[in-house]
N, CA, C and O of each residue as an XYZ file, in Angstrom:
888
protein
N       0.817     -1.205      0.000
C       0.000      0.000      0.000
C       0.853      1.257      0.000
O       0.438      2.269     -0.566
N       2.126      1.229      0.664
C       3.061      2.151      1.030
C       3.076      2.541     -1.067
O       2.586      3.571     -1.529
N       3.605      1.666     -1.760
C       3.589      2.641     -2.768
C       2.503      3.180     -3.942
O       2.589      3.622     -5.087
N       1.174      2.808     -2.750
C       0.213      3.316     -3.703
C      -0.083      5.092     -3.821
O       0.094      5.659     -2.743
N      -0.452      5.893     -4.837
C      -0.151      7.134     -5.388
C      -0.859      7.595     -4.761
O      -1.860      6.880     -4.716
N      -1.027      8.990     -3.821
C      -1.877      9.961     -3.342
C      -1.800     11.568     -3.362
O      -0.821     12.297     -3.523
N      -2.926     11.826     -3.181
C      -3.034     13.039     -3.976
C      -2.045     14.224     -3.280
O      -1.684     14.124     -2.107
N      -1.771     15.012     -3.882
C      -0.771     16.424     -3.174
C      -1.594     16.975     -2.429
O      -2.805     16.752     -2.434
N      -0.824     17.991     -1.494
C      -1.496     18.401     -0.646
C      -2.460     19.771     -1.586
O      -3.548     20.225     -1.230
N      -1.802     20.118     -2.607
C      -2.488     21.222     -3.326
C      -3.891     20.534     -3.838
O      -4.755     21.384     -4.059
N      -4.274     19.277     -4.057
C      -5.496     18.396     -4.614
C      -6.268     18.748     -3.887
O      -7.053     19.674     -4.089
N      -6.162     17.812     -2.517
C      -6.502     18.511     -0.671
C      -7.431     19.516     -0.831
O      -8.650     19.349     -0.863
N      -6.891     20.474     -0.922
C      -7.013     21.511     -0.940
C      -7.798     22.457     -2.108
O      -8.377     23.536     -1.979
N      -7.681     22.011     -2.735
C      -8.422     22.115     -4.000
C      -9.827     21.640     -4.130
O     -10.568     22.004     -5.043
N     -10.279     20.540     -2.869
C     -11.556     19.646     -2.951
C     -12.101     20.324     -1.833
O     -13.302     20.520     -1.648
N     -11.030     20.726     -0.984
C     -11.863     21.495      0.100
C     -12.464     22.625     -0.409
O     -13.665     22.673     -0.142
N     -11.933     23.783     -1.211
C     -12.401     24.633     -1.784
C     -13.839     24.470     -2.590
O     -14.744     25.283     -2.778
N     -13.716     23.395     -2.900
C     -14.837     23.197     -3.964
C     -15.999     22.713     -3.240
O     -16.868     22.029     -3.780
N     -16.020     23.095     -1.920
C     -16.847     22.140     -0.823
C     -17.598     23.559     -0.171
O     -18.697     23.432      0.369
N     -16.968     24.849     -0.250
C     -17.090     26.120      0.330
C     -18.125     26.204     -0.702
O     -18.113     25.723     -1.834
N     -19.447     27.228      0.166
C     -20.199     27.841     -0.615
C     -20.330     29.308     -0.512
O     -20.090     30.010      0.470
N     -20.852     29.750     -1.970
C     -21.411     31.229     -1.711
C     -21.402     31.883     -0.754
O     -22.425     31.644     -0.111
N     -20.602     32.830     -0.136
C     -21.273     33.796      1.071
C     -20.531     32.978      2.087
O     -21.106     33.040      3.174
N     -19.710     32.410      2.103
C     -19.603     31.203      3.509
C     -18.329     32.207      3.785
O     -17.563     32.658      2.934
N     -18.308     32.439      5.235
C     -17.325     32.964      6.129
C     -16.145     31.810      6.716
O     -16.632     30.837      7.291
N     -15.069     31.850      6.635
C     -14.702     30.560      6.897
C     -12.996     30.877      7.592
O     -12.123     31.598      7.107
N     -12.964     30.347      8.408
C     -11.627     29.981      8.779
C     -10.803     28.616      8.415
O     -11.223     27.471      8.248
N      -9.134     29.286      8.335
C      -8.580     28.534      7.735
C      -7.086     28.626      8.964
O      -6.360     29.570      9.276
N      -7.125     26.803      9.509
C      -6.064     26.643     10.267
C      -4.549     26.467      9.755
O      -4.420     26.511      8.532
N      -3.678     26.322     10.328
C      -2.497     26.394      9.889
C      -2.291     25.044      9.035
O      -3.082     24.101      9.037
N      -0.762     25.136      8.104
C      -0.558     23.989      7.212
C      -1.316     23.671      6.033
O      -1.352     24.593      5.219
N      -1.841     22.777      5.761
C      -2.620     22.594      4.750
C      -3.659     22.997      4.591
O      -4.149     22.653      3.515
N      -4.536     23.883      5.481
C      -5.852     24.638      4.835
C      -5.573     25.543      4.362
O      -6.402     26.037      3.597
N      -4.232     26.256      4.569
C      -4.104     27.909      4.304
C      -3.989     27.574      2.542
O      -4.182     28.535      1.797
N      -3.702     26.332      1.976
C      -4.060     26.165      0.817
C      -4.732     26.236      0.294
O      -4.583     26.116     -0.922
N      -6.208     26.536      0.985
C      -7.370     25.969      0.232
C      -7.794     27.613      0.003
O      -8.758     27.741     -0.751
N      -7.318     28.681      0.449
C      -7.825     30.245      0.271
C      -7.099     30.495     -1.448
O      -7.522     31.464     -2.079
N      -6.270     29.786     -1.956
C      -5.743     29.881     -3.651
C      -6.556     29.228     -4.532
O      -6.313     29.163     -5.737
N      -7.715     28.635     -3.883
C      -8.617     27.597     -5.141
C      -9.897     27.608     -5.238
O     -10.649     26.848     -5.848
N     -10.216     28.996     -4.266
C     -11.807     29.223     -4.167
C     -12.274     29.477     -5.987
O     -11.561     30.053     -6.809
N     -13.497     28.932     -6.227
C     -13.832     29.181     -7.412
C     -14.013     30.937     -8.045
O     -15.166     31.367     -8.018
N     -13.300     31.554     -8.394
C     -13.997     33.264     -8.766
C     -15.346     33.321     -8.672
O     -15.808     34.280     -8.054
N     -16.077     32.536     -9.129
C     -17.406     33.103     -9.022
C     -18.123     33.200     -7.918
O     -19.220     33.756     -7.869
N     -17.338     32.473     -6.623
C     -18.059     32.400     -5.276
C     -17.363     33.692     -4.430
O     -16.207     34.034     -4.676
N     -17.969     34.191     -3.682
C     -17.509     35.482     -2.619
C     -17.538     34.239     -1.554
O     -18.547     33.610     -1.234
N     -16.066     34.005     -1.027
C     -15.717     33.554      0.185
C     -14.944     34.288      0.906
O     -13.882     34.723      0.462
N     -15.558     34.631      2.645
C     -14.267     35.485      3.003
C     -13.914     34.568      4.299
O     -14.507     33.974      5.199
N     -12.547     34.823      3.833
C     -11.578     33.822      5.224
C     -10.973     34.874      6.663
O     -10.868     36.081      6.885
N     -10.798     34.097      7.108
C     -10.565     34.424      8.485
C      -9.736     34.049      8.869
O      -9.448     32.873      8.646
N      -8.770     35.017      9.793
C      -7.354     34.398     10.661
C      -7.952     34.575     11.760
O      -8.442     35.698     11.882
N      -8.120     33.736     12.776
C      -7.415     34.549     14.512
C      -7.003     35.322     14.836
O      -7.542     35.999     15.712
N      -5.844     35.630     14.310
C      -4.764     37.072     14.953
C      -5.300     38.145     14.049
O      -4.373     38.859     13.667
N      -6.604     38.558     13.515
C      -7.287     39.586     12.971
C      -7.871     40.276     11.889
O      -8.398     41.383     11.780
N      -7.559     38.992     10.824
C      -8.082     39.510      9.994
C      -9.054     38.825      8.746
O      -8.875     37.732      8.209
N      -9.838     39.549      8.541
C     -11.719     39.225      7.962
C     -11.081     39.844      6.111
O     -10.590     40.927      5.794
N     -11.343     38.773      5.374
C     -11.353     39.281      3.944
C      -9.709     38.748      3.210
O      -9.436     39.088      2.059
N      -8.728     37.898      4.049
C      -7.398     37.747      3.023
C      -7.616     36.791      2.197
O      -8.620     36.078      2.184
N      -6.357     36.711      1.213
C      -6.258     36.015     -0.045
C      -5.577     34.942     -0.313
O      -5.199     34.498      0.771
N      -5.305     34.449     -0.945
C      -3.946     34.009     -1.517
C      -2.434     34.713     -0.742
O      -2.243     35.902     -0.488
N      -1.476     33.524     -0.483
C      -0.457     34.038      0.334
C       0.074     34.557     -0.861
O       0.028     34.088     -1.998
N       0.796     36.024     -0.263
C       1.682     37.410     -1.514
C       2.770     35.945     -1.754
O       2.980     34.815     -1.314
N       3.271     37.013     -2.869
C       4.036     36.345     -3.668
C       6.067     36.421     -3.201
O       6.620     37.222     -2.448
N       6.321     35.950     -3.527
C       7.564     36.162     -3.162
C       8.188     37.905     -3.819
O       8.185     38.439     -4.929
N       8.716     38.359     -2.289
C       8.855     39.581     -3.121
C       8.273     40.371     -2.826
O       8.995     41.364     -2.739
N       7.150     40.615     -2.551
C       5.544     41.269     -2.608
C       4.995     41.228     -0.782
O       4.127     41.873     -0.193
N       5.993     40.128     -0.298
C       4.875     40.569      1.563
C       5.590     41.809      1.951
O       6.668     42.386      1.809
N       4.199     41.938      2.625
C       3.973     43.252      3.681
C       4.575     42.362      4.803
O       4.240     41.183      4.913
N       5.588     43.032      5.741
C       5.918     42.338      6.881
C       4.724     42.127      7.691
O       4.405     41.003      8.079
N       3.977     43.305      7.988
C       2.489     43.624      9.327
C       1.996     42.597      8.676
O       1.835     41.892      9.672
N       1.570     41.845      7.682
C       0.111     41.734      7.257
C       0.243     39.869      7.068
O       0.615     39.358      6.012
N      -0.029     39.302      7.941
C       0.142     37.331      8.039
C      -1.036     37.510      8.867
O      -1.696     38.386      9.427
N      -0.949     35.580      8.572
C      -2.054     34.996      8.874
C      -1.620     34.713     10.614
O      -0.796     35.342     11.277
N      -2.651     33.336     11.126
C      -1.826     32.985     12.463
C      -1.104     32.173     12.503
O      -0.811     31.724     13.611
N      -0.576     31.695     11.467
C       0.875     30.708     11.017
C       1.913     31.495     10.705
O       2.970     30.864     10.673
N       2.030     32.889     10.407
C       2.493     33.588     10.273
C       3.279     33.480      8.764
O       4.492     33.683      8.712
N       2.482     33.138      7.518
C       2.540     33.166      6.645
C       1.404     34.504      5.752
O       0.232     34.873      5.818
N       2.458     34.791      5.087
C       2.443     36.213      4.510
C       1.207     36.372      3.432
O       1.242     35.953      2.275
N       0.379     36.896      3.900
C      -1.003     36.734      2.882
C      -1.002     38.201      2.095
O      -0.255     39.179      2.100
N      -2.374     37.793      1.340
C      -2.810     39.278      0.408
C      -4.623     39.577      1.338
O      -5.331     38.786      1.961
N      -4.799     41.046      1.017
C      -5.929     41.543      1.336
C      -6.829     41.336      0.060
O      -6.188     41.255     -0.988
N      -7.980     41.252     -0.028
C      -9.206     41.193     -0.989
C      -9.909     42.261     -0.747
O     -10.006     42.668      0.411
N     -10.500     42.878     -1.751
C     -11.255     44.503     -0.973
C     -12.560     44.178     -0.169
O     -13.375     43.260     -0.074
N     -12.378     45.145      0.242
C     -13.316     44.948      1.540
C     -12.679     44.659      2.751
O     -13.297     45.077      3.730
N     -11.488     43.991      3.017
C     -11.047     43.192      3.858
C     -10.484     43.772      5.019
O      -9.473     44.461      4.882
N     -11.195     43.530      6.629
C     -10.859     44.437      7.412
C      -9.788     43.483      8.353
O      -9.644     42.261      8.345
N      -8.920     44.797      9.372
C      -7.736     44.676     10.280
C      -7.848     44.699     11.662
O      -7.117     45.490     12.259
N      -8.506     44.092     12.213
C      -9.096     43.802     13.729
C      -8.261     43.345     15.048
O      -7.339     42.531     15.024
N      -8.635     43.859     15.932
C      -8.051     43.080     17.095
C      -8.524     41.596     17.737
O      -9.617     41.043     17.618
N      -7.454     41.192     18.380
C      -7.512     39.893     19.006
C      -8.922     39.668     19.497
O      -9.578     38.766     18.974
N      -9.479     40.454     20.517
C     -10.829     40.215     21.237
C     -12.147     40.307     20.080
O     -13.151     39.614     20.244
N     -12.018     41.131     19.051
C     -12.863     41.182     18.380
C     -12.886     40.284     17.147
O     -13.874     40.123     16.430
N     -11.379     39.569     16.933
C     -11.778     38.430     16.300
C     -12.206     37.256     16.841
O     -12.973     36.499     16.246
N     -11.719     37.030     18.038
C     -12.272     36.064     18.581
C     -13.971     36.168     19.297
O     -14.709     35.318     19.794
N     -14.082     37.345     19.102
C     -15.883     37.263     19.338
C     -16.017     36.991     18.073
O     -17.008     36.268     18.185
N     -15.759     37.003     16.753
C     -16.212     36.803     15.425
C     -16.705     35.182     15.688
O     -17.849     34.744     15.563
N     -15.316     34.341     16.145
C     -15.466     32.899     16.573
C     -16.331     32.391     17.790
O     -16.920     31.332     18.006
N     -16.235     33.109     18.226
C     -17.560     32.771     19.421
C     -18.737     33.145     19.475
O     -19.709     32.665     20.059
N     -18.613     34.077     18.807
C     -20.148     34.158     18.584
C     -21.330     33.765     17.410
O     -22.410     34.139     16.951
N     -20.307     32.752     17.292
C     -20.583     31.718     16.121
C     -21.281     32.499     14.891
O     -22.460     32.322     14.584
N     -20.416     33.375     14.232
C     -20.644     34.167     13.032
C     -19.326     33.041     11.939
O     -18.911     33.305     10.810
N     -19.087     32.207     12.540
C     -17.977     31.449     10.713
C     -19.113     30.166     10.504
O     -19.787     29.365     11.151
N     -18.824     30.564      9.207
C     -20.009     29.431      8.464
C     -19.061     27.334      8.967
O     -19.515     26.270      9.385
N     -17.324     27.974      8.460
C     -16.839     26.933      8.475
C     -15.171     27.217      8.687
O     -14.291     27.991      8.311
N     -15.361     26.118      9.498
C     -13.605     26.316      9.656
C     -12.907     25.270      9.433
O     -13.359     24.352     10.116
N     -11.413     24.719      8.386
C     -11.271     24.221      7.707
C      -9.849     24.256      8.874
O      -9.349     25.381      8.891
N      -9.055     23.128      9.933
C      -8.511     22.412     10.519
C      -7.686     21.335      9.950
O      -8.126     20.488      9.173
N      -6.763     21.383     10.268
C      -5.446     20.127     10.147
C      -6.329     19.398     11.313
O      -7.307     19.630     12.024
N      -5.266     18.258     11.035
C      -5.932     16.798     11.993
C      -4.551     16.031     12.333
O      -3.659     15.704     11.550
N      -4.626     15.857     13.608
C      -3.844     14.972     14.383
C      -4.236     13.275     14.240
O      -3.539     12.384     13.753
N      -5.524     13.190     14.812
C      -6.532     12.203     14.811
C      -7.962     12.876     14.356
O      -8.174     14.085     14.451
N      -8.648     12.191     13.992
C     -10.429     12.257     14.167
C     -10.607     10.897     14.451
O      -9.962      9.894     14.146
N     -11.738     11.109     15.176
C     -12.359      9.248     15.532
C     -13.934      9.296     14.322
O     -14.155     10.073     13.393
N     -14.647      8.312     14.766
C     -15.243      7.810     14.578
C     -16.646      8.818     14.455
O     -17.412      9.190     13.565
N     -16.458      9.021     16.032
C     -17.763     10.034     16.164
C     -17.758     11.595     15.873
O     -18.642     12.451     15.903
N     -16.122     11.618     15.521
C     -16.171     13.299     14.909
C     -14.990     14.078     15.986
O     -14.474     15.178     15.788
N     -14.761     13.211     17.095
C     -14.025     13.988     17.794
C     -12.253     14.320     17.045
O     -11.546     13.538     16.410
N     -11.997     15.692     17.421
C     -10.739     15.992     17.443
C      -9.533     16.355     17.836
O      -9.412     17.230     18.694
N      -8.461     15.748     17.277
C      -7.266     15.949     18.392
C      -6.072     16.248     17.305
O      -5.426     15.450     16.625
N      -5.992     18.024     17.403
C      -4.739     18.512     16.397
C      -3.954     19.319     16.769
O      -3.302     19.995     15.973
N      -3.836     19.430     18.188
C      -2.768     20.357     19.337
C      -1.664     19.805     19.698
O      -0.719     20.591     19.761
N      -1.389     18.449     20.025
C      -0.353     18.029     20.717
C      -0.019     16.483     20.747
O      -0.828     15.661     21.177
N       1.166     16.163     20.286
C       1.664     14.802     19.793
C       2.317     14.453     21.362
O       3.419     14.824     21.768
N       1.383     13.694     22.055
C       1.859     12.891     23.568
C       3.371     12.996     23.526
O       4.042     13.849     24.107
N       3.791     12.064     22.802
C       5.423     11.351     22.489
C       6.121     12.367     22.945
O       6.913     12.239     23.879
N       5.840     13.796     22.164
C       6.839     14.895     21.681
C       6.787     15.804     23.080
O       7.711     16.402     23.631
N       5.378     15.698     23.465
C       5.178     16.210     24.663
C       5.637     17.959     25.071
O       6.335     18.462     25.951
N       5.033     18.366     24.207
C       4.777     19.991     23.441
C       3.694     20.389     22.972
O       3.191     19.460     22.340
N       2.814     21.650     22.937
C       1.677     21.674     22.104
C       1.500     22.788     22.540
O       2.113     23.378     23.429
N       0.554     23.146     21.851
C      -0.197     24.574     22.308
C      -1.524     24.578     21.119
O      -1.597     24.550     19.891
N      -2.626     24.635     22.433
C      -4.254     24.589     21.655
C      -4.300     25.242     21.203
O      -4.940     25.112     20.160
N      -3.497     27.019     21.591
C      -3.714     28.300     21.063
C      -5.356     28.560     21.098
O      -5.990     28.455     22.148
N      -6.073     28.970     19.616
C      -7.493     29.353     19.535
C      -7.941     27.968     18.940
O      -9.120     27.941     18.588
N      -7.249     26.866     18.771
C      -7.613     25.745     17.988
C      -9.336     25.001     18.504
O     -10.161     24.574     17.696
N      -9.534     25.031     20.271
C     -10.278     24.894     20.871
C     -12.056     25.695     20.401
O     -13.059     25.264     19.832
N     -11.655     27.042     21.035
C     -12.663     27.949     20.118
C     -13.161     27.864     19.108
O     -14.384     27.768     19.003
N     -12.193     27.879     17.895
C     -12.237     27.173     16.596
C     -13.544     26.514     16.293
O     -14.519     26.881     15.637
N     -13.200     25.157     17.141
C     -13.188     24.024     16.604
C     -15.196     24.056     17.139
O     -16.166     23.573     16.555
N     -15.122     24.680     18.175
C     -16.682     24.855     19.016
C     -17.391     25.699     18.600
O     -18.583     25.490     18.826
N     -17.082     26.888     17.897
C     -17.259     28.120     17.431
C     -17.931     28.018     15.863
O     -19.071     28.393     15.588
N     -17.066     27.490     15.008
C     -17.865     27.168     13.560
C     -18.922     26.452     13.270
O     -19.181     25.427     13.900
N     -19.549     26.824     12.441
C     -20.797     25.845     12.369
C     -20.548     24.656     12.086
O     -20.964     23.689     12.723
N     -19.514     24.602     10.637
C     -19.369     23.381      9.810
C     -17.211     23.429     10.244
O     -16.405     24.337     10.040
N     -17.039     22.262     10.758
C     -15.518     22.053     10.677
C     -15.374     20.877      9.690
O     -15.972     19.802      9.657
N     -14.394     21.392      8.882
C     -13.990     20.566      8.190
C     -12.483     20.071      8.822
O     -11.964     20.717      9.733
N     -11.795     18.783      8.210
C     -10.497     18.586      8.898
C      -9.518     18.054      7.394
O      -9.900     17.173      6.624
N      -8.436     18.706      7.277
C      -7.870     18.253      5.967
C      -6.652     17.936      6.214
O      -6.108     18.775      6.931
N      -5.989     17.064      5.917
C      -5.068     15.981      6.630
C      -4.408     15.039      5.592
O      -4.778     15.068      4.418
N      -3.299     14.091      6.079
C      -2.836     13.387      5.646
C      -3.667     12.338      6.015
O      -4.312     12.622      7.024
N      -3.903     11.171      5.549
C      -4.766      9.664      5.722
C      -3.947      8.932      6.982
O      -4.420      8.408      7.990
N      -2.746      9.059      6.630
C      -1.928      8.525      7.697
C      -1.050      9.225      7.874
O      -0.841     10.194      7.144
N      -0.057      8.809      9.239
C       1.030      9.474      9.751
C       2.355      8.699      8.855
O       2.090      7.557      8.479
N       3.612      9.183      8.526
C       4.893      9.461      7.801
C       4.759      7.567      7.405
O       4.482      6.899      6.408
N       5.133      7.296      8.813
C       5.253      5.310      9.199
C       3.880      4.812      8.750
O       3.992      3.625      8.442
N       2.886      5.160      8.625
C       1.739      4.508      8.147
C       1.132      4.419      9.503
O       0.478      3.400      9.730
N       1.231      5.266     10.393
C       0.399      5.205     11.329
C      -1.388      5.878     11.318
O      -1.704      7.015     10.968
N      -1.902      5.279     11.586
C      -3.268      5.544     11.877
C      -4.087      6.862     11.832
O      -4.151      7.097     13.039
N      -4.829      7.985     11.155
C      -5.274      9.017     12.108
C      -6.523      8.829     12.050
O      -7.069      9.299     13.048
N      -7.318      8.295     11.244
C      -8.592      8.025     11.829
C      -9.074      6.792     12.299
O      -8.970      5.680     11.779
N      -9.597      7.117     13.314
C      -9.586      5.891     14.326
C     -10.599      5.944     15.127
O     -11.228      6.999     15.217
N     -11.102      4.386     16.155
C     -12.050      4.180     16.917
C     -12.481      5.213     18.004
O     -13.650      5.417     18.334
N     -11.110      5.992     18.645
C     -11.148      6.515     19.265
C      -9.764      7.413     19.603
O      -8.633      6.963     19.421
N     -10.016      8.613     20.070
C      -8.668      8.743     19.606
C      -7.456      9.004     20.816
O      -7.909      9.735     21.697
N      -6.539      8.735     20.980
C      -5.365      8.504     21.656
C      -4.457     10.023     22.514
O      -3.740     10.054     23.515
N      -4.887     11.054     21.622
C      -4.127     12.234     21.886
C      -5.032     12.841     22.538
O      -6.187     12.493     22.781
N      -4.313     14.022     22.891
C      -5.531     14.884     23.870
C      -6.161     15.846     22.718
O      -5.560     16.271     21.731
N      -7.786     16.134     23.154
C      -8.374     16.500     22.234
C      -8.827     17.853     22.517
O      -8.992     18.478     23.565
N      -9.070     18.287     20.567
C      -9.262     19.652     20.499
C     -10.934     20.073     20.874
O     -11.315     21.053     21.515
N     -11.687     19.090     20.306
C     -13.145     19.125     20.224
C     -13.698     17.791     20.355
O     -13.219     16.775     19.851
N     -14.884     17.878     21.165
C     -15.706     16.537     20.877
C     -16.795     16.631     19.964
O     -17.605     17.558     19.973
N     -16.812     15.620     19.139
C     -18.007     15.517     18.151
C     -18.405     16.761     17.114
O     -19.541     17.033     16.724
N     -17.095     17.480     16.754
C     -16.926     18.558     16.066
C     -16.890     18.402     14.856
O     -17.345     19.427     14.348
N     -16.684     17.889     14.314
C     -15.871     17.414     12.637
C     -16.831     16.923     12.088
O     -17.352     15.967     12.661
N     -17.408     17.391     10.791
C     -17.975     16.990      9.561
C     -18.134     15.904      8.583
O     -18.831     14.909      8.383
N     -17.089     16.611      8.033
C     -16.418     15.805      6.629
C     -14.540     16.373      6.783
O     -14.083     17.493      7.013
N     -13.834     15.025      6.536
C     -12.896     14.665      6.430
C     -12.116     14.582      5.402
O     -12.006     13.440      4.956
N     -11.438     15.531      4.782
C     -10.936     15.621      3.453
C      -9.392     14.387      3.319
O      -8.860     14.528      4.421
N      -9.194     14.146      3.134
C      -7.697     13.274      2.842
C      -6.411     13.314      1.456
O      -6.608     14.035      0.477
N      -5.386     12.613      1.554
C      -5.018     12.513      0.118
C      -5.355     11.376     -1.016
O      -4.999     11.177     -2.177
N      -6.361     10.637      0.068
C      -6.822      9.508     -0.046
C      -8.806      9.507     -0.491
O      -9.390      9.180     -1.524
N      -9.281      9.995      0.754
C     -10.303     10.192      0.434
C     -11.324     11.011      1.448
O     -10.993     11.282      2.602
N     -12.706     11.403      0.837
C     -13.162     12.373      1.262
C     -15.001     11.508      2.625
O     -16.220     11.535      2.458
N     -14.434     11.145      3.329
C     -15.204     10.672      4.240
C     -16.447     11.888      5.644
O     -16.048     12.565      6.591
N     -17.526     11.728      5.272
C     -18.471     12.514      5.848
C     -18.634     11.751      7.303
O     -18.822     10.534      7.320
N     -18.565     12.393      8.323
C     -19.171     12.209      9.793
C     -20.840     12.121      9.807
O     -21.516     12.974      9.232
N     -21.464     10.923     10.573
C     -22.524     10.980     10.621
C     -23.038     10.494     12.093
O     -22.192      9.908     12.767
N     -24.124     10.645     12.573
C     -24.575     10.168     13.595
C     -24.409      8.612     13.931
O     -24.259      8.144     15.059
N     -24.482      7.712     12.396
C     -24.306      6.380     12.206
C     -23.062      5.981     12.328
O     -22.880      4.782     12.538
N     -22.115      6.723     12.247
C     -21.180      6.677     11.901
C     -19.843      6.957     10.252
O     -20.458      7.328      9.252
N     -18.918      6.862     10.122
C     -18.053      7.527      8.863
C     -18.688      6.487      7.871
O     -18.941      5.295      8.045
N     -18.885      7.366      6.687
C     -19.274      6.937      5.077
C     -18.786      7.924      4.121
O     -18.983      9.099      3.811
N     -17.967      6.796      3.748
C     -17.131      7.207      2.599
C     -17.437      7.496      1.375
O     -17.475      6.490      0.667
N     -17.760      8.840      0.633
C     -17.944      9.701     -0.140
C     -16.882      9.564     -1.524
O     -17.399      9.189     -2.577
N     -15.701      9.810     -1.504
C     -14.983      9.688     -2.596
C     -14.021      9.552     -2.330
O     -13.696     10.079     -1.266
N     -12.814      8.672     -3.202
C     -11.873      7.715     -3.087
C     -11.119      8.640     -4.061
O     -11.694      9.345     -4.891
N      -9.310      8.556     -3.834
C      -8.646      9.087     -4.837
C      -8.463      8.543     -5.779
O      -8.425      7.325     -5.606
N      -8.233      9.051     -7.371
C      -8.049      8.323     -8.665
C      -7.290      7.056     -8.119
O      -6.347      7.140     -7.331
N      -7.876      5.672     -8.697
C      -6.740      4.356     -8.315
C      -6.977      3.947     -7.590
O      -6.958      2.728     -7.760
N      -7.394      4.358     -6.220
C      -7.903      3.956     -4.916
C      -9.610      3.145     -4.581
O     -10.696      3.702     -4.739
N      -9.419      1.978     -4.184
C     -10.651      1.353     -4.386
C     -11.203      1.315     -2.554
O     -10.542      1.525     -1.537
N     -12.825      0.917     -2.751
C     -12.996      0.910     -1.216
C     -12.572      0.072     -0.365
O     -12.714      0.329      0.831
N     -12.105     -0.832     -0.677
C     -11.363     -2.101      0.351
C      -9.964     -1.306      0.562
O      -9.469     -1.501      1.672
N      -9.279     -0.498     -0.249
C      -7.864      0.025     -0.208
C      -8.209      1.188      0.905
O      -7.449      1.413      1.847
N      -9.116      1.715      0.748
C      -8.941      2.900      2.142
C      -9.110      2.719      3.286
O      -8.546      3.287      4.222
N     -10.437      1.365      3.332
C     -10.750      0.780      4.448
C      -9.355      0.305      5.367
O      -9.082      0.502      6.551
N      -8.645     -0.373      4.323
C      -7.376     -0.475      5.334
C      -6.781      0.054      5.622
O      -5.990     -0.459      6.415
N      -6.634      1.110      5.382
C      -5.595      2.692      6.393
C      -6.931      3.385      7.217
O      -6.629      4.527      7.563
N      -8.005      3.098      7.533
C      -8.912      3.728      8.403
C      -9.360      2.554      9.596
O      -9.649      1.440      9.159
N      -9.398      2.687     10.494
C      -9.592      2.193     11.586
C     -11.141      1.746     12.010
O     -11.392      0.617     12.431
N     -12.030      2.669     11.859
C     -13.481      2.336     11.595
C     -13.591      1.591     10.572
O     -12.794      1.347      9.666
N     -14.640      1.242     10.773
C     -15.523      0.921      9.876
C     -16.383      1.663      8.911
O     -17.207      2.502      9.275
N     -16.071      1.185      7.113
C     -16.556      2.843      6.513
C     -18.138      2.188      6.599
O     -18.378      1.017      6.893
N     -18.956      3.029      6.334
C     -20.269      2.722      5.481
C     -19.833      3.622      4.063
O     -19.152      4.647      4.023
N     -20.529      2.802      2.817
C     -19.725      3.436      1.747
C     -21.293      4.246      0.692
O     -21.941      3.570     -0.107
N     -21.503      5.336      0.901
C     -22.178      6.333      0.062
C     -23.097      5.474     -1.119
O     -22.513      4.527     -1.645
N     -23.858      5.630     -1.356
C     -24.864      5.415     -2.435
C     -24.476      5.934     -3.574
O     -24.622      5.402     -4.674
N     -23.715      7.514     -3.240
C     -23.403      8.095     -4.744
C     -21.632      8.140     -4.376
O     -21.019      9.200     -4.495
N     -21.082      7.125     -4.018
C     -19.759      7.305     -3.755
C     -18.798      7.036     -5.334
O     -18.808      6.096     -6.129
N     -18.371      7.750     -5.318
C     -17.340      8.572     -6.685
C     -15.735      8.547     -6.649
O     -14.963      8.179     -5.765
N     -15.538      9.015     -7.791
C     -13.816      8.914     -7.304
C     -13.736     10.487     -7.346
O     -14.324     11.203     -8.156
N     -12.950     10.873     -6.386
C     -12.207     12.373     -6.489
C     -12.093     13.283     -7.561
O     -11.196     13.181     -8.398
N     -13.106     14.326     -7.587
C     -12.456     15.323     -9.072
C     -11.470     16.082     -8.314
O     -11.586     16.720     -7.268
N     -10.373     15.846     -9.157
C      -8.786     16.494     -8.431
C      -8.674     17.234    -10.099
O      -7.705     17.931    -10.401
């Protein structure tokens, strides 16, 4: 399985985008979501959101082109979109608490079964910081989580239950992968779409649950 083909993290990211709707306010966590603010469709008005303050950025500037002041909360160097306002800490985080984001789009440590999440702190390494990840994660309507399928060694991240200390319980949606795109349900995970090549017995075995597999389940438009 180790040398079966999976998608880039720019694909990822690209499916998450295509998952955002019209008008949707959305936050975007560090690592691989900050990808997904380069692939919104033009014709949709999406405005993203940092933590550290700011309502309306773009696409990270170009090499050359950052404003030192003006990053996200990864501290990667973004662009403004018009309209786009420069806020303080307390007043972005009432943006998040007062549950005004349609969706917030999260890296993943683990997700289980029932939706819970854990993307702050690797036990082993025994370091972390929740930062606003917590808020986040309680605060959005719709969380999405976009992730690697597995860890480097082929270790596990979605699973029965999960092992690390957690960001949210029963928070998480739909599950984007490089593998595949699995929806959270009350019943439990059902698997939605598989990457080009990838069949449903092949994902089942890097996922820990048990899938239920979609009625209209598809392969990935990447």
């Amino acid at each position: 399985m180790s040398g079966k083909e999976r998608l880039p993290r720019e694909a990822v990211a690209r499916r998450v985008a295509a998952e955002l709707a019209d008008g949707d306010y959305v936050n975007l966590g560090v690592g691989l979501p900050t990808l997904v603010a380069s692939y919104v469709d033009p014709s949709k008005t999406v405005v993203f959101h940092a933590e550290n303050g700011i309502l309306g950025f773009g696409p990270a500037a170009r090499p050359g082109e950052e404003d030192p002041d003006l990053f996200d909360a990864g501290f990667r160097h973004v662009t403004l979109r018009p309209g786009a306002a420069v806020v303080d800490g307390p007043t972005s985080f009432a943006i998040i608490r007062g549950r005004h984001l349609d969706v917030a789009v999260l890296g993943g440590l683990q997700v289980s079964e029932r939706g819970d999440l854990a993307n702050w702190m690797r036990p082993e390494r025994g370091v972390g910081s929740v930062g606003g990840a917590a808020d986040i994660a309680q605060g959005a309507r719709r969380i999405y989580v976009a992730m690697e399928h597995t860890t480097r060694d082929g270790g596990l991240r979605i699973v029965r239950r999960c092992t690390y200390p957690l960001t949210a319980i029963k928070a998480v949606h739909v599950i984007f992968t490089d593998v595949a795109v699995i929806r959270v349900t009350p019943g439990g995970l059902v698997l939605e779409e598989a990457a080009p090549g990838w069949s449903v017995e092949e994902v089942q075995r890097i996922t820990e649950p048990r899938l239920a597999v979609s009625p209209d389940f598809h392969e990935m438009a990447v």
